[in-house]
N, C-alpha and C positions, 0 to 999 in steps of 0.2 A: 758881346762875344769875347771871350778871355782870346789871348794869344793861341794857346793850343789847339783850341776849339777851332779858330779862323785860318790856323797853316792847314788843319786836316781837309776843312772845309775846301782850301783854294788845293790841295794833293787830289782830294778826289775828283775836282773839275779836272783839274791836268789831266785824272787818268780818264775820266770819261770821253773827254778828248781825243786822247790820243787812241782809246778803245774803238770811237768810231773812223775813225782815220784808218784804224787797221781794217776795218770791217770792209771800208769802202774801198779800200785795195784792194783785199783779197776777192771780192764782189765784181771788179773793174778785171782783175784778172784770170777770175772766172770765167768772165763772159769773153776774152780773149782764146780761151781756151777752150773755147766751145765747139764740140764741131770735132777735135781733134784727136778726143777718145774715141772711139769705137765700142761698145759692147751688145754683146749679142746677149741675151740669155733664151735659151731653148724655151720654144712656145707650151714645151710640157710642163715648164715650172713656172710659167704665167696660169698656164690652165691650174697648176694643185694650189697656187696661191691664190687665186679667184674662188676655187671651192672651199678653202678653207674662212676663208672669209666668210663668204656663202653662209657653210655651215657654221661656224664656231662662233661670230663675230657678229653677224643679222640678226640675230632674237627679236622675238618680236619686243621684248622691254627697248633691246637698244633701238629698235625703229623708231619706238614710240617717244622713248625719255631720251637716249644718246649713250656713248659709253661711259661718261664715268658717273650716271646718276645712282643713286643708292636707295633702294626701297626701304623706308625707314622700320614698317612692319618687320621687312624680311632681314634687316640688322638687328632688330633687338629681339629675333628667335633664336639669331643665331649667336649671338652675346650670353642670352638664356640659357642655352645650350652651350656654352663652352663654360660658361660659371659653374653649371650642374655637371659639367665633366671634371673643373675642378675640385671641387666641393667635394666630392664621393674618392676622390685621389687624397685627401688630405685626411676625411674619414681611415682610408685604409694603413694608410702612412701613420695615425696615430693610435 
């Protein structure tokens, strides 16, 4: 490993270092802190937050696959369709 190569190398330990060093304060501190907020939020905006989930967010794909799986069928309809959306704009443009 050349000189530069090995100061970067021993920079980025230092900072991972000292990255979890901070984590584990602010962590330590947290949990000190615990307790001594207080928040309320009104049981009505638990309830529209739970229906919105409910509704918007349960689908049956996400039950089944999770949220961020992607139907590969239903991307390359919809890749299809935005090519042929482009397509026809460039026709009229020219």
């Amino acid at each position: 490993m050349g000189g530069d190569q090995s100061r970067t190398v021993r920079k980025f330990i230092r900072a991972t270092i000292r990255g979890c060093r901070h984590a584990a304060d602010k962590t330590a501190a947290t949990r000190r802190c615990k307790g001594a907020i207080r928040c309320s939020i009104p049981r009505s905006r638990l309830i529209a937050s739970d229906m919105m989930i409910e509704m918007a967010l349960k689908t049956p794909s996400v039950e089944k696959n999770g949220v961020s799986y992607v139907d590969p069928d239903r991307m390359d309809r919809g890749l299809a369709h935005r090519r042929q959306g482009l397509t026809s704009r460039r026709a009229e443009d020219g």
